[in-house]
Residue frames as a rotation matrix with the C-alpha (Angstrom) as fourth column:
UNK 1
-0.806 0.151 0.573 45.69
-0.529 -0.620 -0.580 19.39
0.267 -0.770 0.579 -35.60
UNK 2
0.197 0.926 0.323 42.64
-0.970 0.136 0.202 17.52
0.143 -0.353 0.925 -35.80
UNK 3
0.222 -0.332 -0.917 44.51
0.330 0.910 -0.250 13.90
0.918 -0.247 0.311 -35.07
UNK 4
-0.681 -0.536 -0.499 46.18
0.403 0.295 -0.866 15.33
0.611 -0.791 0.015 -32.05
UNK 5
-0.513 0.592 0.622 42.85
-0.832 -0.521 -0.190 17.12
0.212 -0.615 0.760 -30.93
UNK 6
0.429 0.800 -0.419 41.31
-0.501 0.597 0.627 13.51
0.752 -0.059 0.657 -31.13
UNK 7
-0.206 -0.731 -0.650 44.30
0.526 0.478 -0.704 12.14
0.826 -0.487 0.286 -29.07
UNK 8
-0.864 -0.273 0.424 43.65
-0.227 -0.540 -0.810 14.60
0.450 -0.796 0.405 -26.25
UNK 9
-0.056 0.897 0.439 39.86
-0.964 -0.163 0.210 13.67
0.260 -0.412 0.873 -25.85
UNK 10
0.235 -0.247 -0.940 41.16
-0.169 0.942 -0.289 10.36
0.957 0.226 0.180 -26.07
UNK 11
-0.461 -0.859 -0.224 42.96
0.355 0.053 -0.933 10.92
0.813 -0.510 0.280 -23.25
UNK 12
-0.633 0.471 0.614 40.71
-0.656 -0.747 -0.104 13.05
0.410 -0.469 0.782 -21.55
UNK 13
0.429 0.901 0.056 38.02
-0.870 0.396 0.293 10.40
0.242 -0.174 0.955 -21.18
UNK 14
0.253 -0.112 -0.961 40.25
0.408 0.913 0.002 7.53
0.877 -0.393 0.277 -20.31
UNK 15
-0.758 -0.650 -0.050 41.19
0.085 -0.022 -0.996 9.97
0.646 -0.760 0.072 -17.46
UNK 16
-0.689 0.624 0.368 37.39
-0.724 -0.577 -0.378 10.55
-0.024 -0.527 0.850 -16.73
UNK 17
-0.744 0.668 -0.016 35.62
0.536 0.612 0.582 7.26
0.398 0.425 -0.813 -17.25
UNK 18
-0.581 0.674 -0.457 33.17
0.449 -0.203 -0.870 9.09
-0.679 -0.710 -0.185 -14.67
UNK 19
-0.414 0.423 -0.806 31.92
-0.743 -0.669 0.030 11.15
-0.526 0.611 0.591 -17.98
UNK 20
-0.456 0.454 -0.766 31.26
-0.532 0.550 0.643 8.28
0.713 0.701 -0.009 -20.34
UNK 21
-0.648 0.659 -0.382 28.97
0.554 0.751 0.359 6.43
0.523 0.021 -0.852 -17.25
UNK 22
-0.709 0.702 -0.062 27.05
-0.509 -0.571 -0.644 9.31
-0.488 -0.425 0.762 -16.42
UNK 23
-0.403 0.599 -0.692 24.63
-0.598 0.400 0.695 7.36
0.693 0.694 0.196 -19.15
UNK 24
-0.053 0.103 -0.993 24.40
0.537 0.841 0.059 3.78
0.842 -0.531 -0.100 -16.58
UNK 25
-0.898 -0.011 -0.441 24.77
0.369 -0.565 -0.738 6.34
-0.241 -0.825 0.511 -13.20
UNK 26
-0.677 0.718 -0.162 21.37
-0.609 -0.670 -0.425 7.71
-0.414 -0.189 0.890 -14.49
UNK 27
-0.138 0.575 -0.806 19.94
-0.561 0.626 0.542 4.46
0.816 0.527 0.236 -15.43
UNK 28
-0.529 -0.208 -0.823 20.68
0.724 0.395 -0.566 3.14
0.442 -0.895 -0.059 -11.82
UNK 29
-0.887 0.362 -0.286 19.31
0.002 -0.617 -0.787 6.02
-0.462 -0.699 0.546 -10.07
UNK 30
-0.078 0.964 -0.253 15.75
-0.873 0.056 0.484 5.77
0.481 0.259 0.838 -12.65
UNK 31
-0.200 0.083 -0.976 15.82
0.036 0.996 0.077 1.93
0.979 -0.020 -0.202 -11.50
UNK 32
-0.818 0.109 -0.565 16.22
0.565 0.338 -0.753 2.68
0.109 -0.935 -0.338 -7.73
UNK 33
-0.800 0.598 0.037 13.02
-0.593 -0.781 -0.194 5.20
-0.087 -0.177 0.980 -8.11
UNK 34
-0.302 0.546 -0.781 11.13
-0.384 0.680 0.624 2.53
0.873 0.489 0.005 -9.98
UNK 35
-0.249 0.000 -0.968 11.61
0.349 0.933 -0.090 0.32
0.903 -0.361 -0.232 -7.08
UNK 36
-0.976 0.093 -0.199 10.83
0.122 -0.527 -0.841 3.04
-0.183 -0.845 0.502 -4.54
UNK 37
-0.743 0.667 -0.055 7.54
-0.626 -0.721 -0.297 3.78
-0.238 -0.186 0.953 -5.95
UNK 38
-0.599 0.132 -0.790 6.56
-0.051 0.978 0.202 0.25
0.799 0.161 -0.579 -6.08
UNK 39
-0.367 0.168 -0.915 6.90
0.834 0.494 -0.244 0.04
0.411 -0.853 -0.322 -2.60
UNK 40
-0.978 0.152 -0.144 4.88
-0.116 -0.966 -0.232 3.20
-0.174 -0.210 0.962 -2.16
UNK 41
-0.123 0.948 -0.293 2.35
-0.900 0.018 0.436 2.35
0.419 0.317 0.851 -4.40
UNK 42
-0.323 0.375 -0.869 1.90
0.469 0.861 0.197 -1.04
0.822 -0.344 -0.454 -2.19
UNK 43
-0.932 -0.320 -0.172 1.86
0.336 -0.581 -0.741 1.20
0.137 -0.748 0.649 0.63
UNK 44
-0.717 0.653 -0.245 -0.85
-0.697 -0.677 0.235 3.08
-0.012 0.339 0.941 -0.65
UNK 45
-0.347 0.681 -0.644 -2.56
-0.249 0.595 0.764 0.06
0.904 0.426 -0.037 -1.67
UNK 46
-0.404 -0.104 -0.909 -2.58
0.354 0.898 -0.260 -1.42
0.843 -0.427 -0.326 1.78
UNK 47
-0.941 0.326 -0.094 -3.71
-0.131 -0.604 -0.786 1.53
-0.313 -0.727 0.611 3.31
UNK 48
-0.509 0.803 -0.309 -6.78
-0.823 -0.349 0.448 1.68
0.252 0.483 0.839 1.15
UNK 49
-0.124 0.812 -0.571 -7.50
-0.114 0.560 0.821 -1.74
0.986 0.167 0.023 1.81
UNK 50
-0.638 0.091 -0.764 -7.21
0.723 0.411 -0.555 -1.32
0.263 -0.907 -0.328 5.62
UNK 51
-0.821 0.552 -0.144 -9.53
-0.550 -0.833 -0.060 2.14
-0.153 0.030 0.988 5.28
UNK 52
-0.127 0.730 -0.672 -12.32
-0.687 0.424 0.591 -0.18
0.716 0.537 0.447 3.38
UNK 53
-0.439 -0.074 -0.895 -12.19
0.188 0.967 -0.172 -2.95
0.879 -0.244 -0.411 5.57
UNK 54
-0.712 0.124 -0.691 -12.25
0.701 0.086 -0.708 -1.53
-0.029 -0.989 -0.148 8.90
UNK 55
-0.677 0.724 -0.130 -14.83
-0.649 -0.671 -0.359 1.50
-0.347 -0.158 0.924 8.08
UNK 56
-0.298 0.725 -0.621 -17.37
-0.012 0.648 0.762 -1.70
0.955 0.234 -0.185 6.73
UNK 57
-0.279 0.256 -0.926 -17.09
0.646 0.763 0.016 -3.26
0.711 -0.593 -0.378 9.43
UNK 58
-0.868 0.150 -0.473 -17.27
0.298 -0.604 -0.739 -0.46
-0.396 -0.783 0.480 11.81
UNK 59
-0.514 0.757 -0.403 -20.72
-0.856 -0.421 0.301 0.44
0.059 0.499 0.864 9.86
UNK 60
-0.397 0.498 -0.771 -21.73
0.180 0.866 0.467 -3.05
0.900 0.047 -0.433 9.68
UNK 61
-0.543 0.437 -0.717 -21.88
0.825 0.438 -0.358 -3.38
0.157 -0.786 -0.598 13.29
UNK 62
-0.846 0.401 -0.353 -23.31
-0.208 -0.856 -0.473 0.57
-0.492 -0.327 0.807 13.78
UNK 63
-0.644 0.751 -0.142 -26.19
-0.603 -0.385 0.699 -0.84
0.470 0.536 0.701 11.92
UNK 64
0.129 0.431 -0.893 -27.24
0.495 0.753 0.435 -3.53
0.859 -0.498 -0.116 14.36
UNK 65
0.342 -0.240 -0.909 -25.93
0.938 0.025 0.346 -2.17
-0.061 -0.970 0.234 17.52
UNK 66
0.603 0.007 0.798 -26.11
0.337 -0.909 -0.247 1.97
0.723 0.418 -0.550 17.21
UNK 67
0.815 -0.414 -0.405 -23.64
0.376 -0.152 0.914 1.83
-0.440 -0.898 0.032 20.63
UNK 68
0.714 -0.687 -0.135 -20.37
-0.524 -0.397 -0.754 4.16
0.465 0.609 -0.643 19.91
UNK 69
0.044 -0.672 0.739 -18.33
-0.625 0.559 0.545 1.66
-0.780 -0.486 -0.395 22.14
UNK 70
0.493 0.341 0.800 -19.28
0.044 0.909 -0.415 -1.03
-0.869 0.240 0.433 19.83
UNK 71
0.976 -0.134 0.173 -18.49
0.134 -0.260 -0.956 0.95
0.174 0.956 -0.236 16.76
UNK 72
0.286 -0.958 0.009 -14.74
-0.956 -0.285 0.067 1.95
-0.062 -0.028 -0.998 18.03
UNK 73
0.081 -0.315 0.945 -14.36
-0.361 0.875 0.323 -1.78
-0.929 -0.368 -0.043 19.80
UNK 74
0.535 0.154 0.831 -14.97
0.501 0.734 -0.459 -3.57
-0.680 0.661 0.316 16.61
UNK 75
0.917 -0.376 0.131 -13.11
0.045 -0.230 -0.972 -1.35
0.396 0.898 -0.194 14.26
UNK 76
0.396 -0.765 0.508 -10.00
-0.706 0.100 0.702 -1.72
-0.588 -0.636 -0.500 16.71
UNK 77
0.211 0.130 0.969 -10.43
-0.236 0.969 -0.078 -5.37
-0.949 -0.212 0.235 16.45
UNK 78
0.937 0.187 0.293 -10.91
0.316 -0.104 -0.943 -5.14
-0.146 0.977 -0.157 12.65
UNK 79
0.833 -0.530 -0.156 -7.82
-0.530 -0.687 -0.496 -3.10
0.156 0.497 -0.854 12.37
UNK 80
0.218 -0.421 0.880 -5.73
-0.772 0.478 0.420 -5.94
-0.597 -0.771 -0.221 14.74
UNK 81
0.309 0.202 0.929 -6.65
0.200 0.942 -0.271 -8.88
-0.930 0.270 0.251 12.78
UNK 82
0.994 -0.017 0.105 -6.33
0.106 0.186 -0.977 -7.35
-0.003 0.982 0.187 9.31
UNK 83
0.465 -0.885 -0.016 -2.75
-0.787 -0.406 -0.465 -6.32
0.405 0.228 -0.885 9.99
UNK 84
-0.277 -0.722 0.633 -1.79
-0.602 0.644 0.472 -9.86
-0.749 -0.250 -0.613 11.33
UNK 85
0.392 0.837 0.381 -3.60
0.113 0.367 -0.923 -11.12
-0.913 0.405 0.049 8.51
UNK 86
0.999 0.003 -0.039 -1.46
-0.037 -0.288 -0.957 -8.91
-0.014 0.958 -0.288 5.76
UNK 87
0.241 -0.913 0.329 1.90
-0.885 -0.067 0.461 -9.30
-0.399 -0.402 -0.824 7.81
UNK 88
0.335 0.197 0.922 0.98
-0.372 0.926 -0.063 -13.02
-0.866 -0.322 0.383 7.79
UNK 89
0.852 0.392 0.347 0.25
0.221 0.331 -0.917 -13.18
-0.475 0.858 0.195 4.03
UNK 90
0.999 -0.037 -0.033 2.85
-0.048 -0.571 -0.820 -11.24
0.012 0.820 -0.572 3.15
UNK 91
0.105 -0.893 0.437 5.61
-0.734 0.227 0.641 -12.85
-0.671 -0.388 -0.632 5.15
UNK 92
-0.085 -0.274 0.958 4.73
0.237 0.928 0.287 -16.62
-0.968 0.251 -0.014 3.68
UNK 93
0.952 -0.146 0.271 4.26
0.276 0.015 -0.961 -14.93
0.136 0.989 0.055 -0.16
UNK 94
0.585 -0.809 -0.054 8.18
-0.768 -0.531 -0.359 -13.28
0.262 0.251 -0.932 0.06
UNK 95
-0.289 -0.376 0.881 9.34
-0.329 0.903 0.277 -16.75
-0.899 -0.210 -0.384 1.68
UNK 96
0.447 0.009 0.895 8.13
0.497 0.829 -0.257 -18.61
-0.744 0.559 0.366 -1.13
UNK 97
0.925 -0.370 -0.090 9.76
-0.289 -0.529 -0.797 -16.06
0.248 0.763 -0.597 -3.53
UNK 98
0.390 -0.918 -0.070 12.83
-0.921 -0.388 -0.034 -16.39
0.005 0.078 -0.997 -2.17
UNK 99
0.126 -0.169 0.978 12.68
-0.049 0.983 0.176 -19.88
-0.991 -0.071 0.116 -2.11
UNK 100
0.844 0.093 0.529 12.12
0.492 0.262 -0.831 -20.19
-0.216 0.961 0.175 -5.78
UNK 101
0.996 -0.081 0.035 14.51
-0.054 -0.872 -0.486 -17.61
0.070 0.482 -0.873 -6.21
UNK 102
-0.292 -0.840 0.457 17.89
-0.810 0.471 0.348 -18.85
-0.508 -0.269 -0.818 -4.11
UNK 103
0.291 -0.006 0.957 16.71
0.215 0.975 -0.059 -22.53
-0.932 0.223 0.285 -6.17
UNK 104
0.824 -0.022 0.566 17.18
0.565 0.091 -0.820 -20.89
-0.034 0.996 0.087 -9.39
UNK 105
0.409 -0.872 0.267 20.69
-0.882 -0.453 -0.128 -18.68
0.232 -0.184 -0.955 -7.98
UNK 106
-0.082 -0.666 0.742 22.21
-0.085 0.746 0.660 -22.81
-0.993 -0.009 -0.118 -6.70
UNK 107
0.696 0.402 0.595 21.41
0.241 0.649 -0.721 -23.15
-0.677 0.645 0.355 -10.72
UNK 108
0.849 -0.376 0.372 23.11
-0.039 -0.745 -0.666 -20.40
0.527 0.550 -0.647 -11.78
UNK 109
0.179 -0.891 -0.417 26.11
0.903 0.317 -0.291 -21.09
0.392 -0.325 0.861 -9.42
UNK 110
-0.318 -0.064 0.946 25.39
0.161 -0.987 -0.013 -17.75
0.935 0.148 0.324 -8.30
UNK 111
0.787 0.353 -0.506 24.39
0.487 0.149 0.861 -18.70
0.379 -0.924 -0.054 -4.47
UNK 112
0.204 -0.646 -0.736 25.89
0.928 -0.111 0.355 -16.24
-0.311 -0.756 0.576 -1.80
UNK 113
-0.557 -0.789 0.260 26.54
0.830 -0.520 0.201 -13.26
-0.024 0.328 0.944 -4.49
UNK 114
-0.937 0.324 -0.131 25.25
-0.255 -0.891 -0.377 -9.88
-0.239 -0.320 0.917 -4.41
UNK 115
-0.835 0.448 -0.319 22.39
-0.287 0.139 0.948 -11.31
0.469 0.883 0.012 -6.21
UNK 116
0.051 0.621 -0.782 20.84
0.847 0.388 0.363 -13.22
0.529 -0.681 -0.506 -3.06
UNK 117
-0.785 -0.456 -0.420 21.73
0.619 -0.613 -0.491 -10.07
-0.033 -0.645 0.763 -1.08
UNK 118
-0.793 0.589 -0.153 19.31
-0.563 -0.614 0.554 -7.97
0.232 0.525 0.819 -3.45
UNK 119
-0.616 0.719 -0.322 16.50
0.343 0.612 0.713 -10.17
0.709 0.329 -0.624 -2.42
UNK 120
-0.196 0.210 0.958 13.75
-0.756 -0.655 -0.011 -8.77
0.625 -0.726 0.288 -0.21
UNK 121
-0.813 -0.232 0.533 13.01
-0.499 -0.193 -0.845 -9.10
0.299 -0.953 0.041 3.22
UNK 122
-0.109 0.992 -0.066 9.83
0.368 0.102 0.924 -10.83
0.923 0.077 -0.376 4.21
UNK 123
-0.103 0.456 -0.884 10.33
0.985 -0.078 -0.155 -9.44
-0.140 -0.887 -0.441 7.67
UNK 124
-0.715 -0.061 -0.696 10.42
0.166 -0.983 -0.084 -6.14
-0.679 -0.176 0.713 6.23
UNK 125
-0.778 0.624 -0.078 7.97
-0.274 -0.224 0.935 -6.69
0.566 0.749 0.345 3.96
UNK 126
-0.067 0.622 -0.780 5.66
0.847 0.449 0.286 -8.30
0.528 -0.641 -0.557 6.70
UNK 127
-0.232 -0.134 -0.964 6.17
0.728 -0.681 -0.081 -4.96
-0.645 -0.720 0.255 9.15
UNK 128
-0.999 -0.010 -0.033 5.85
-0.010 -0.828 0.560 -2.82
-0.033 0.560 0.828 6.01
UNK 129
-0.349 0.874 -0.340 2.35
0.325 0.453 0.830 -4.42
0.879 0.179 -0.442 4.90
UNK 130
-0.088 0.600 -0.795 1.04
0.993 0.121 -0.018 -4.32
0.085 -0.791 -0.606 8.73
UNK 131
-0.681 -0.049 -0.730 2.16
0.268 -0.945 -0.186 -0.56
-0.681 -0.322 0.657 9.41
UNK 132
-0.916 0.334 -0.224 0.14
-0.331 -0.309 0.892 0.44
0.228 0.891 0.393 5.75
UNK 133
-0.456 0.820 -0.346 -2.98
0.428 0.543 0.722 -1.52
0.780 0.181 -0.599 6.72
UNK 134
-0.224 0.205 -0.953 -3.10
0.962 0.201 -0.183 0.12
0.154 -0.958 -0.242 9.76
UNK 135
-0.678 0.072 -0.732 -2.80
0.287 -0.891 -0.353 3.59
-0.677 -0.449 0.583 8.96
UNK 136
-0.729 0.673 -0.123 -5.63
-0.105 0.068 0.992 2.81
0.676 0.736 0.021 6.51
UNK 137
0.142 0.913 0.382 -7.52
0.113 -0.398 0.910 2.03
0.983 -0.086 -0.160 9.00
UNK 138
-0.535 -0.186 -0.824 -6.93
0.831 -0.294 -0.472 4.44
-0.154 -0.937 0.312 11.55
UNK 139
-0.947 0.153 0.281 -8.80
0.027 -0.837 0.547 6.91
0.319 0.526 0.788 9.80
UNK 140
-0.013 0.962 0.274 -12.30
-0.197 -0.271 0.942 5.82
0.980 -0.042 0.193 10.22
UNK 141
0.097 -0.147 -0.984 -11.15
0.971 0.232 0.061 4.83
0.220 -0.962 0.165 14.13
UNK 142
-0.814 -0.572 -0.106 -10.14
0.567 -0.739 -0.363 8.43
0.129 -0.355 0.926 14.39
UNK 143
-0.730 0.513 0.451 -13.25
-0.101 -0.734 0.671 9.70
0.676 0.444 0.588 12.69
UNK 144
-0.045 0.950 -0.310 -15.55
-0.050 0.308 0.950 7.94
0.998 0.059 0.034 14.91
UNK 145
-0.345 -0.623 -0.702 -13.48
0.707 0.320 -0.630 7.91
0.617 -0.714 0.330 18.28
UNK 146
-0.943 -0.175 -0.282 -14.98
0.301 -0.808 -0.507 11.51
-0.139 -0.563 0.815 19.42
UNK 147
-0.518 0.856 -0.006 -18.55
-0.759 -0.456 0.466 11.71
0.396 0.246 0.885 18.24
UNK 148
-0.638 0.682 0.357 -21.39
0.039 0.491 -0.870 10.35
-0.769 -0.541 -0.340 21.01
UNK 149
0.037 0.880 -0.474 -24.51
-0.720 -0.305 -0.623 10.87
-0.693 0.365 0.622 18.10
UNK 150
-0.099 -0.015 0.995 -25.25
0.202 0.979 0.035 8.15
-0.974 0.205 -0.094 16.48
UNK 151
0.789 0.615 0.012 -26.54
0.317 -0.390 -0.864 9.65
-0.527 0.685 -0.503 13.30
UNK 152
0.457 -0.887 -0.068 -22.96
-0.889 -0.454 -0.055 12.48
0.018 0.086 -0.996 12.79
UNK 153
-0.036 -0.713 0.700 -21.07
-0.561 0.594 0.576 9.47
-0.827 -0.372 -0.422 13.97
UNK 154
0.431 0.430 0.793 -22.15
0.437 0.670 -0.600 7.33
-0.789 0.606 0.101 10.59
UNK 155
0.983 0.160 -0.089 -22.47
0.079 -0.809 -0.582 10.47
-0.165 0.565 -0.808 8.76
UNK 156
0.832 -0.547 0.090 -18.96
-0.515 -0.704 0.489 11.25
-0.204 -0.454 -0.868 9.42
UNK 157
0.027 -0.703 0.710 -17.25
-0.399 0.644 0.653 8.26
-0.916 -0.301 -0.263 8.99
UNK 158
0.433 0.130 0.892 -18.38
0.839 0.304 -0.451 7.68
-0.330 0.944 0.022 5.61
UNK 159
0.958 -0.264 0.110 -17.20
-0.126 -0.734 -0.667 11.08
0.257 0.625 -0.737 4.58
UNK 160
0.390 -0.898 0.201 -14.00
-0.810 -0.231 0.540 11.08
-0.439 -0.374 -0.817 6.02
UNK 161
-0.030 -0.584 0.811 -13.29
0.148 0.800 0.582 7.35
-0.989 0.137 0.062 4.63
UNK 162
0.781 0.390 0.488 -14.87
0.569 -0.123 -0.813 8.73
-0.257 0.913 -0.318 1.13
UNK 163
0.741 -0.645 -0.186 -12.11
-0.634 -0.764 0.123 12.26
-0.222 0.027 -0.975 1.42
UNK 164
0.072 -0.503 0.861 -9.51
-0.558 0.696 0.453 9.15
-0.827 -0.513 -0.230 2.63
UNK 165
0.297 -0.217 0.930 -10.13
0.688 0.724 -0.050 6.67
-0.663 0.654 0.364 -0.55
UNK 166
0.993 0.115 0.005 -10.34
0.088 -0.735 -0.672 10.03
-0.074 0.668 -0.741 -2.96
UNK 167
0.256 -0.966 -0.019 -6.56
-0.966 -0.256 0.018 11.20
-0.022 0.014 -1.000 -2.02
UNK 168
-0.001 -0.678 0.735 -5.20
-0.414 0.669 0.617 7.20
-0.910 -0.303 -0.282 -1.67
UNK 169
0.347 0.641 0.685 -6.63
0.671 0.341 -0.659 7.11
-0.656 0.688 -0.312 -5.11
UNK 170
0.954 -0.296 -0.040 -5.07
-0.242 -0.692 -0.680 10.04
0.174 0.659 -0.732 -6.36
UNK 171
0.287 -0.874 0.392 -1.83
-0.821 -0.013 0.571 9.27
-0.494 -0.486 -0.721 -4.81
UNK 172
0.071 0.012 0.997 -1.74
-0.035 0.999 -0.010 5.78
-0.997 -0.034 0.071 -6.00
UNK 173
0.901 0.352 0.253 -2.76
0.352 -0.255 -0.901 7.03
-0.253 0.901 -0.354 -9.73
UNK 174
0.601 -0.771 -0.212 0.67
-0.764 -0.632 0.129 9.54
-0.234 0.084 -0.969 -9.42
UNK 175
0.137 -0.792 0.595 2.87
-0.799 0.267 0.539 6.51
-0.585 -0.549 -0.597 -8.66
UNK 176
-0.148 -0.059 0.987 1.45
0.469 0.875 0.123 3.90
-0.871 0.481 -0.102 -11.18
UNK 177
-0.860 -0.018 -0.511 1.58
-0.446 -0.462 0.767 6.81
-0.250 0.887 0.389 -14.02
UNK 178
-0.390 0.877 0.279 -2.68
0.891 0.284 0.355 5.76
0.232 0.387 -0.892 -14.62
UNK 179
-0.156 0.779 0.607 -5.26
0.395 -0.515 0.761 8.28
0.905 0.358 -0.228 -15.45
UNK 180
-0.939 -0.048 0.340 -6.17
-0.225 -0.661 -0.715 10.46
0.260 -0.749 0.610 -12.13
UNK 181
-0.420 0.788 0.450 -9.47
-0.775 -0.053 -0.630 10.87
-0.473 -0.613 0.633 -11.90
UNK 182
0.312 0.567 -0.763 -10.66
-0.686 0.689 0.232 7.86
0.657 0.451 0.604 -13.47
UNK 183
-0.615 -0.595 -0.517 -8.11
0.227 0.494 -0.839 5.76
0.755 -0.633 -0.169 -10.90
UNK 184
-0.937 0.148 0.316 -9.84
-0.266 -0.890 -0.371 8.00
0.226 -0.432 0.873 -8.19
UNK 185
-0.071 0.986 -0.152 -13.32
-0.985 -0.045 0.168 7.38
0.159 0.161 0.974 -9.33
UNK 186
-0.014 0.043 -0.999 -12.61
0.016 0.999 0.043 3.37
1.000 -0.015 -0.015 -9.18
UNK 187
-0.774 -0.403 0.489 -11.46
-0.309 -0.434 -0.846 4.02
0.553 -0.806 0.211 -5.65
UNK 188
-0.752 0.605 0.261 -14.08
-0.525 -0.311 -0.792 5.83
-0.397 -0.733 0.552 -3.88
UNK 189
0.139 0.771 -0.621 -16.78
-0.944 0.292 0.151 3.85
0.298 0.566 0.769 -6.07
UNK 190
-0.198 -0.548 -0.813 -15.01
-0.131 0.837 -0.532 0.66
0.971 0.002 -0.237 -5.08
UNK 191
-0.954 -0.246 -0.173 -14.73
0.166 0.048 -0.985 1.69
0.250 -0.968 -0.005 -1.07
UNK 192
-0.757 0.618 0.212 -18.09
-0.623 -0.585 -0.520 3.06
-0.197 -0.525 0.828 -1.03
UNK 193
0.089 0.792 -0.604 -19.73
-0.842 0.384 0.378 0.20
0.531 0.476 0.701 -2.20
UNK 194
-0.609 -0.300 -0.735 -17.75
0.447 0.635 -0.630 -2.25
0.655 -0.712 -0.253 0.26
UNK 195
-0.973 0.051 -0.225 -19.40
0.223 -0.029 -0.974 -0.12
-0.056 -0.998 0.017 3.13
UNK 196
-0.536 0.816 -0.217 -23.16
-0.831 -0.465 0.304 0.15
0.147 0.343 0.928 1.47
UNK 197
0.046 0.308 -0.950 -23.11
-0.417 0.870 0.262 -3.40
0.908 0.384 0.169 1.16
UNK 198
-0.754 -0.644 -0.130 -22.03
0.005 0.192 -0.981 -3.67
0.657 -0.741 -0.141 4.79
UNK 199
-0.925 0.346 -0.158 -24.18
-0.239 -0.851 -0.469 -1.38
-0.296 -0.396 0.869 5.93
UNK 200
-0.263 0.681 -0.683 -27.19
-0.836 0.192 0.514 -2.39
0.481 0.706 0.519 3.95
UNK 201
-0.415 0.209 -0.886 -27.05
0.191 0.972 0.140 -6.49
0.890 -0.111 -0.443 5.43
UNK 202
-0.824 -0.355 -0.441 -26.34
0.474 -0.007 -0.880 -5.86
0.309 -0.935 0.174 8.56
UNK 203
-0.879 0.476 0.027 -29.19
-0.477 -0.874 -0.091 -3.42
-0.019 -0.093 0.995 8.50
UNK 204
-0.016 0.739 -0.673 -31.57
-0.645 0.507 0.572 -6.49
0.764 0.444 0.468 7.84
UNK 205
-0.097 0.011 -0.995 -30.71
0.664 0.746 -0.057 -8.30
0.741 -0.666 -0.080 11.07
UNK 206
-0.819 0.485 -0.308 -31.89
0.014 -0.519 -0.855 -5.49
-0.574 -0.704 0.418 12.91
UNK 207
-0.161 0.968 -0.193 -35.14
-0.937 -0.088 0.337 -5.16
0.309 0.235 0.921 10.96
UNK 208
0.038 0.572 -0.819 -35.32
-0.236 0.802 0.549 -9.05
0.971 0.172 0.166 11.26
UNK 209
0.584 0.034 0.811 -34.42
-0.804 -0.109 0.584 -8.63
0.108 -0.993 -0.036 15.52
UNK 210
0.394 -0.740 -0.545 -31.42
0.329 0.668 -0.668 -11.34
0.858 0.084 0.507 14.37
């Protein structure tokens, strides 16, 4: 009985292979997460550095020139440039990957097969990068876009870009499995010191009437 009970599971599983690769079906599906929250956590990254960037600079100039035109105009501008700037970068770094890469698939005799297929995009990595940098920094464009006071208008932006680094910081932390609030605390320490230091020169070429 037990020979012909092994013979039936025998059977059984060559009629189900679908049972014996549920193992590799759930190693594929951890792998394509992996690679999803990669490209999240770049996301994330790219927002943070287009938040930091463009609220400096929008502070930089609000310390020389207290005009709220000046402050929107220039964090626009700021928000333009860095996102052809990270498209840019990030178009000619995935070109040279894939160069190196398709040179080392003509080695492997392996040119043309799913392998090149699986390579990424640099226009979609270029378009991915720009969109992320931007809605980083829309934020402190938003924050500042509706307040005439010159004082609130400062005030405001820093808090809102401070809330802003706190949660891209916590988010980011989730996705690279790192410590929370210590990830967090680098952040907003990190973002708030980019826009002190901004804030701070800039503040010296108005005292010096630069």
């Amino acid at each position: 009985m037990a020979v012909n009970d092994t013979k039936l599971a025998a059977v059984a599983d060559a009629e189900n292979p679908a049972v014996l690769c549920g193992d590799v079906d759930h190693s594929e599906s951890s792998f394509d997460l992996a690679g999803r929250a990669n490209w999240l956590r770049a996301a994330v990254l790219g927002a943070n550095d287009g938040l930091v960037s463009t609220a400096s600079l929008m502070l930089g100039v609000s310390a020389v020139k207290p005009d709220a035109r000046a402050m929107v105009v220039s964090g626009f501008a700021g928000l333009l440039a860095g996102a052809c700037s990270m498209a840019i970068g990030e178009y000619v770094s995935v070109c040279s990957q894939r160069d190196v890469e398709i040179a080392q698939l003509d080695l492997d005799g392996k040119r043309g097969g799913d392998e090149e297929k699986a390579l990424p995009s640099p226009a979609q990595a270029a378009a991915a990068s720009a969109l992320a940098f931007s809605v980083g920094a829309l934020v402190p464009l938003l924050a500042a876009g509706f307040i005439v006071g010159y004082n609130l208008r400062v005030a405001v932006v820093a808090v809102v870009a401070t809330l802003a680094l706190a949660a891209f910081g916590c988010v980011g932390a989730v996705l690279g499995r790192a410590p929370v609030a210590r990830s967090c605390a680098r952040v907003v320490v990190g973002g708030l010191a980019a826009m002190a230091v901004t804030f701070g020169f800039m503040r010296l070429f108005r005292a010096s009437g630069v």
